[in-house]
Structure formats: C-alpha cells, structure tokens
N, C-alpha and C positions, 0 to 999 in steps of 0.2 A: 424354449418357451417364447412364444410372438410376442414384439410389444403391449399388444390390447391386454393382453393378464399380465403382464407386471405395472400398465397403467391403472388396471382395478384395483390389483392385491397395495400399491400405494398408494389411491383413495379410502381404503379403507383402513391404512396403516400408520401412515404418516403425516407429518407435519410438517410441511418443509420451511426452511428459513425465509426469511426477508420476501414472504408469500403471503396473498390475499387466497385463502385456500379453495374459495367458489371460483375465482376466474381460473380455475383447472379446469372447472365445466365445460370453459370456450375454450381454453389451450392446456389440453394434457401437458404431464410433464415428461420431457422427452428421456426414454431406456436407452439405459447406454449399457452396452455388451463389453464393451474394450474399447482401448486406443492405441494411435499406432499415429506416432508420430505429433505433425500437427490436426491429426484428424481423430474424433469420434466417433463409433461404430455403432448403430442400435440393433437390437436384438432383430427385426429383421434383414440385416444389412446395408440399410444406409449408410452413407459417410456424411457428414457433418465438420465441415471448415472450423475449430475453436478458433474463433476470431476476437477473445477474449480471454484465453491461458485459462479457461476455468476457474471466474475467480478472479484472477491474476496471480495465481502460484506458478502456472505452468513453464518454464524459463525452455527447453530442451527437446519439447514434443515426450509423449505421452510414451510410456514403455522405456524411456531412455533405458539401455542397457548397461551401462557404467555402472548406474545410480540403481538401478538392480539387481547389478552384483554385487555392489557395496552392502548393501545392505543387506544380503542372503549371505555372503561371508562373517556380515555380525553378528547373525542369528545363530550362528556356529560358533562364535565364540560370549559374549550373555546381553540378552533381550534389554532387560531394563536392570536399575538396582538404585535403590535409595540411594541419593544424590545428598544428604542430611547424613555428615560421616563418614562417606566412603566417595570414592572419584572414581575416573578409569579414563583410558585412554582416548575414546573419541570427543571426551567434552573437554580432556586439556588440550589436546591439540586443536580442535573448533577456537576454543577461546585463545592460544597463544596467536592463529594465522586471523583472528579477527581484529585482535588489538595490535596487530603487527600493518595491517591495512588502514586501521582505522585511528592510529594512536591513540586509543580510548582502552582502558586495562580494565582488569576485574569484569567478565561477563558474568552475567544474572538469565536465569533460562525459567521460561515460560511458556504456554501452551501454542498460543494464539493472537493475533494483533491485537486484539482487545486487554488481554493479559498484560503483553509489555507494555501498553503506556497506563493500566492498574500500576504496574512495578516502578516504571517513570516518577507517576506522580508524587505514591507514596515515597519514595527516595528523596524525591527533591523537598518533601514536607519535612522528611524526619530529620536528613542533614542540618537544616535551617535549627529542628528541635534540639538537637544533639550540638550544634552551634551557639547555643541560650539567648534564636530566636523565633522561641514558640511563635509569635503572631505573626508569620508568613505563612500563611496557608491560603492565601490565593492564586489563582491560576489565570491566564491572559490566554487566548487560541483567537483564530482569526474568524472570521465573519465567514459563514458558510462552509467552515471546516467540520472535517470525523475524523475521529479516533476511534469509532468501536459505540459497542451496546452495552455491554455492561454500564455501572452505577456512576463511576468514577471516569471512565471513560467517554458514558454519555453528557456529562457535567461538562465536558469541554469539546463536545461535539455541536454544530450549530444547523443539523440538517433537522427543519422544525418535523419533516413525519416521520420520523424518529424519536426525536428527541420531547412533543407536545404532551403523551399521553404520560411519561414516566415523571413529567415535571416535578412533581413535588415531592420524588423521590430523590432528587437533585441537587447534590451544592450548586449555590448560584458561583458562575462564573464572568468573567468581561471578554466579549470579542471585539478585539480591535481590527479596525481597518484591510480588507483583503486588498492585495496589492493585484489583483484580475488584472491583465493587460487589456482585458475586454469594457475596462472603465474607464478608460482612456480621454479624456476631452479631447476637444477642436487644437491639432498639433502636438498633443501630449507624447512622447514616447514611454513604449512601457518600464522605463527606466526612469521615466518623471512620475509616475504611475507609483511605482518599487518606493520613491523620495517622499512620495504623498502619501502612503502610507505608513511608511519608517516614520512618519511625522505626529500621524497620529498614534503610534505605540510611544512613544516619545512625551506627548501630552497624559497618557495614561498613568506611565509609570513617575514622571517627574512629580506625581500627586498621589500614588498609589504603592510605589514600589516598597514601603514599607513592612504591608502586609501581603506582597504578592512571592509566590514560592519561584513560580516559570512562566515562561512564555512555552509554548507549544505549537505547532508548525509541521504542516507537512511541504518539504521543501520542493520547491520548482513547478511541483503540480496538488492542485487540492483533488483530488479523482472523485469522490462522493457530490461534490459539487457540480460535478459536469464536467469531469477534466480542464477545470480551471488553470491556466498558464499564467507563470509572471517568471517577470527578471531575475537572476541570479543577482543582481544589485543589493534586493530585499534581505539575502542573507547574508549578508556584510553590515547592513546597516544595524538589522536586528541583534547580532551579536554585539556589534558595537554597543546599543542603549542598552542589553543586556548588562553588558559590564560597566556602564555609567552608573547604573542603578542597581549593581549586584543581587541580579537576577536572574535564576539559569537557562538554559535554553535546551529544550525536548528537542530532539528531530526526528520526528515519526517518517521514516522511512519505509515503513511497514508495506507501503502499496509502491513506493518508487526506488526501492534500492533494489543492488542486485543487476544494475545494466538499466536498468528501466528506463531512465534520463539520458543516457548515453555514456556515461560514467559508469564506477563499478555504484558509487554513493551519490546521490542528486548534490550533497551538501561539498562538494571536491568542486564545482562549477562556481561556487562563488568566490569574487574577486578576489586573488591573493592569496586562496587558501590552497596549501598543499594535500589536507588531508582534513578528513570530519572533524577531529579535535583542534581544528582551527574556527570551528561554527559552534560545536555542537558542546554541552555538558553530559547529556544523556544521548545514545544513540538507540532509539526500538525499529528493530528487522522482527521480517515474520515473512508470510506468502511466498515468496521465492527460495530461501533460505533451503528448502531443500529439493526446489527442483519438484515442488507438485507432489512429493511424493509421501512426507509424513509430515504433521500439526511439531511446530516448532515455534518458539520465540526469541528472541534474544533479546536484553537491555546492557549496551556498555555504557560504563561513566569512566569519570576522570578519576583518578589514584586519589586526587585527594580527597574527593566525596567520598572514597571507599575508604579513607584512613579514618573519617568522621565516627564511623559506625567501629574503629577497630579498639573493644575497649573489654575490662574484665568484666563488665557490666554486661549480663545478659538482654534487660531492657535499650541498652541503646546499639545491638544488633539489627538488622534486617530480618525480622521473624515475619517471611513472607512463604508460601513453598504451595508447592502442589505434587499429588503423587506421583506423576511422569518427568519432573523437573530431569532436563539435561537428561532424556534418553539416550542409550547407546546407540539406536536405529539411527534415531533423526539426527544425531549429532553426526554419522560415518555418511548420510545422505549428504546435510551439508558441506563434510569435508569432498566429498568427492565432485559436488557444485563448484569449489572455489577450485579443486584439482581442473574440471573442464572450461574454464574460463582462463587458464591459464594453457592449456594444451591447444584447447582450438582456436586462440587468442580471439573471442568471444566481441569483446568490444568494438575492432574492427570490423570484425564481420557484420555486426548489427550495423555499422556504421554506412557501409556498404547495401545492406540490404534495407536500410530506410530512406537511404536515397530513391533505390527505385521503384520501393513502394510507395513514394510522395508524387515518384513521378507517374505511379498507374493509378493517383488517387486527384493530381492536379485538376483535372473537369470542376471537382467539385469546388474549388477556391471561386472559381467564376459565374457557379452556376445559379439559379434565380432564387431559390430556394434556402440558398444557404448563406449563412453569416460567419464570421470567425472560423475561418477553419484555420486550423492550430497543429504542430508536431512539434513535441520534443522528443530525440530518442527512439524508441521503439512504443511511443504512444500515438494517436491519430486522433481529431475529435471535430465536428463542427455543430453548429447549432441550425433547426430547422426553424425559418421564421415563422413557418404559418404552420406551425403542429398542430392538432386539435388533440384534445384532449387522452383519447387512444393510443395515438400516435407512436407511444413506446412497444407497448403491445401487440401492434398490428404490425412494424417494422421486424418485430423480434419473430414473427408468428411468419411473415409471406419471406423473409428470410432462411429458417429455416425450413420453407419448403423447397427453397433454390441449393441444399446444402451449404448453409454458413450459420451458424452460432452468434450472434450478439443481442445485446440487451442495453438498447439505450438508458440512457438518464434522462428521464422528461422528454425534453426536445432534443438531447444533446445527443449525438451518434459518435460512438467513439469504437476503437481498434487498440486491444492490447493482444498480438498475437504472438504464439511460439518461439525464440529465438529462431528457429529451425524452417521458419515458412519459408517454399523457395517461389520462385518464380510463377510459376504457375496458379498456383496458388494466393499469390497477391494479384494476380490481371482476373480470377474471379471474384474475389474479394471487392476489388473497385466494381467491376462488370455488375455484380446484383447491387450495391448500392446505390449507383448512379440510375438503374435501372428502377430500383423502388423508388427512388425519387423524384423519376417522371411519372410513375403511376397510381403512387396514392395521394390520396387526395388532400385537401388543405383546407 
C-alpha cells in the first residue's frame, strides 16, 4: 500500500502524540514500512536518516538483530506473567546487572519515562511517611525541566506548553535555578554557572527543606528544554545540599542514560563519583533501556529506602503496579542492551565516532546564524538566532525531503542519532543542515 493511504486511513484514525493534529494538513505524518539500521523506510521506499533515535529510544539502529532474537527466544519460553507473586528470570537478572552498575539495589519496573518518576516521586513521599515525616511532600526540579505528562510528573515539569493548560490539576512545585551554561555572564565559566546555581537550591532548601520530599534533575542535559548543557560540577554540589538538608535526589535519566552523555550514566561524570549511588537516591531509565525495541521503565533506590517500606504492615508497602510491570520481553531486550555494550565495547566507540561527527558538524560553531552550539556525548544541539516563528516546522519538513528525520525544539536543532551511524551518514547529516541554514529564511 503507497504512503497517500496510510496517510488518509491516519487522518481518519488517529491521534498522534505531542501533535497539533491540523498542521498534518501542511505536513502529513510520514509511513514508515520498516527499518534497517540507522535508517527509516516509507512505504514507498524512501530512506529517511533518524537523526533522532526516534524518540531517543533508538541506541543500535533499527532491526538490531541480537535484540531480536532475544526477544523471539523469550517468546518461546513465557510472554508476560503477573509480576505481584511470581518473578522469572529476565527481570532478576535485568535488576541484579543494574544494581551491580548502578550500586542502587531493589529495582521497581514501570511502563514508560513518565511512569518512573510517577514511581520516584511517590517513593520518595512515602519513605519520608513511613519515617514519621508525613509533611515532606515537596518537590524542587529545575527551571525549564520535564519529567513526563502524566499528573505527578507534569507537577515537576516546567515546559509552560505543556504544563499551562493542566495547571490546576497540578501540585504546586518550586523550580530552582537551571545551571544552562548558556546563562553564563561576562567571564563566567560553566562551572561558575553550576556554583550559581547550587547556590540558589541551597537558599531554597535552607528555608524549605522541611517540607520538601526531593530535588529532581535530569543530569548533564535538560533535553525538553532545548538540549540545555551544564557542568557535571552541579551534581556534586546538588547532592552535597541534598544531604545538608536530608533531601533526596531523583536522577531522571530517562532521556540521557544508556551512553547518551558519554558514560553508560550521565550522573558517573560528576566529580568524585564512581558510580550513580554516589549522586543519586532514586535512579528513573526508560527510552533506551531496551534498545527501541519494547515500552520499559525502571526505578532503582538505595537499600535503605527499600528497608523503609519492608514491614508486616500492608499500608506501609509500595502498593504501586501496572499490568505489564517487569515484562519478560522487555526485560530479555534489556538484558541483551547491556550484553552489547559490553561486547562491542560501545562506549568507545561512540567516543570515537562523536569526535568525528563534531568534526563534519564544526561550520556550524562559526556560522552567522547560530549560537551555542553544544555536544556532549552522542548529543548535538545549537540554537538559531533569528528563527521566526515556523522555524521548527519548516526545518523538520525541507529536511525530510533531503532524507534526514529531525524535529527541532523551538529554535534549537539538535542530533540524537543511532549508536550505529557511520560515516557517511554523518557528512549528510552536517551536509543538509548547514545547507538549510543558508536557505531558510530569518
């Protein structure tokens, strides 16, 4: 079937997410037949550069076959099974090779990145209740941060066209201080930036910490924001006021773990720390976790928040659950994610190939048009000064007719591509970007 009917038969069908559903009138939503790789195929056989991991799940290219016979092997031995009573083996060994990386014990399984830091929250509230002290139920997250859509999620989310219309369905929350490198005064470096910051959570909590449950943070990069950058300084400091004022600390990982940063964990980069349980109280993964391939969440904490909840008392359990919790599929996909990060020692590799993707993307640091351009890791991002109002739209639209997939933020153009992108494929990637950017307008 040609794309033009499966772009009608989803006008008439669907809903798509985080979609204005008229501006499909000016840009269909593009049919995707399969993938292969780091590339996209539409039903009439275009290819399509994901120059965005779809999402930012994608870690491996699309079809990876490891991760597809993992998973056709576990379907031969059982799909799913109530997780409430019973266990099996790919969600104890997922959670012993996670708390073994992560020194963070007892994992909690969830659907979706919006799920686990639902499961964050309430954890870090109930602990406090289970500790006799019910009035900590505040939350702290940073200025211009996301966590997710959901209710609980969106309460410590600060993206306002998101967040404006559900307002008053919303606990009020406080965001303090985004440590953006991009805020930088006359001589500031983004480590004095990271201090000025730390400074103002520090004012917060020294007046607040009484009834506050967490701070919450997504480390190294706020990606909702516009792939916002700051120093690994901020999360040293931040755990530091955390434990002044015995307050925990989230680290939504959800969009930057998994290699993302250049690390296996964003929160491994800050000063000192050997491992996430030198930052974090709660750790939420999701999107890469399984390599793109099945809806998965994870939430690890520390042993002793888990001891908090460990009582005869049914009421001071975790009575949290959903019907797929800790699938067998997505759990054996995961496992076979950390399995290839270990065989094709992954890390390296990205390391290697974000050098030279910086260097087929270098023009744009210089170029007239643009500000901040930013990398950490296997992320890319700059900001267009004189965007007009379209801008996102029109970049996303004359892009994919060059074959390349992306979807700015506002003004901000950013690159979260495939582990697996090789060469060729990043001198087009720079090639139509640099290109749009002489030709649309301002």
């Amino acid at each position: 079937m040609p794309n033009q009917d499966w772009i009608e038969r989803t006008r008439r069908a669907l809903w798509h997410p985080c979609t204005q559903m008229k501006q499909l009138e000016r840009l269909p939503p593009l049919p995707i037949a399969r993938g292969e790789g780091a590339w996209l195929i539409d039903y009439d056989g275009r290819r399509y550069l994901d120059a965005i991991s779809s999402w930012w799940v994608n870690l491996f290219g699309h079809a990876e076959p490891r991760i597809r016979a993992a998973i056709a092997a576990q379907m031969e031995q059982i799909e799913h099974v109530i997780l409430a009573g019973c266990t099996h083996a790919p969600v104890v060994e997922l959670s012993e090779r996670l708390a073994q990386l992560t020194g963070l014990g007892h994992a909690f399984y969830g659907s979706d990145g919006a799920s686990a830091v639902e499961i964050a929250l309430k954890m870090s509230h109930h602990y406090w209740r289970n500790c006799g002290r019910p009035e900590k139920t505040g939350f702290v997250s940073l200025i211009h941060g996301y966590h997710g859509e959901t209710l609980g999620a969106l309460s410590v989310t600060d993206i306002a066209l998101f967040k404006d219309t559900y307002a008053p369905l919303l606990r009020p929350t406080h965001q303090a201080l985004s440590p953006d490198a991009r805020q930088a005064r006359d001589g500031e470096t983004p480590a004095a930036v990271a201090r000025r910051a730390a400074a103002d959570l520090e004012d917060y909590l020294a007046a607040h910490a009484d009834t506050t449950a967490a701070l919450i943070i997504e480390p190294l990069v706020q990606g909702a924001a516009g792939m916002v950058m700051y120093d690994p300084l901020y999360l040293r400091l931040a755990r530091q006021i955390c434990d002044r004022h015995r307050v925990h600390l989230i680290a939504d990982e959800i969009a930057v773990g998994f290699g993302r940063t250049g690390t296996l964990f964003a929160c491994e980069q800050a000063p000192g720390a050997r491992q996430v349980a030198d930052i974090a109280d709660f750790l939420c993964l999701s999107k890469g976790i399984t390599g793109g391939f099945l809806p998965l969440a994870c939430v690890l904490t520390r042993d002793d928040i888990y001891a908090a909840f460990y009582d005869e008392a049914t009421a001071r359990g975790f009575l949290h659950s959903h019907s797929y919790t800790g699938n067998p599929l997505a759990c054996r996909a995961a496992l076979t994610v950390l399995d290839i990060f270990e065989q094709d020692a992954v890390l390296a590799a990205n390391h290697a190939k974000a050098q030279r993707l910086t260097e087929w993307l270098a023009p744009l640091a210089g170029h007239p048009r643009v500000a901040h351009f930013r990398h950490r890791g296997m992320i890319w991002a700059f900001d267009v000064i004189d965007a007009p109002a379209d801008f996102a739209l029109e970049f996303h639209r004359q892009a994919l007719q060059r074959g390349v997939l992306v979807r700015p933020i506002g003004a901000t153009v950013y690159f979260m591509p495939p582990y697996v992108i090789d060469e060729a494929q990043m001198r087009l990637l720079a090639e139509v970007t640099l290109d749009l950017l002489d030709r649309l307008p301002g």
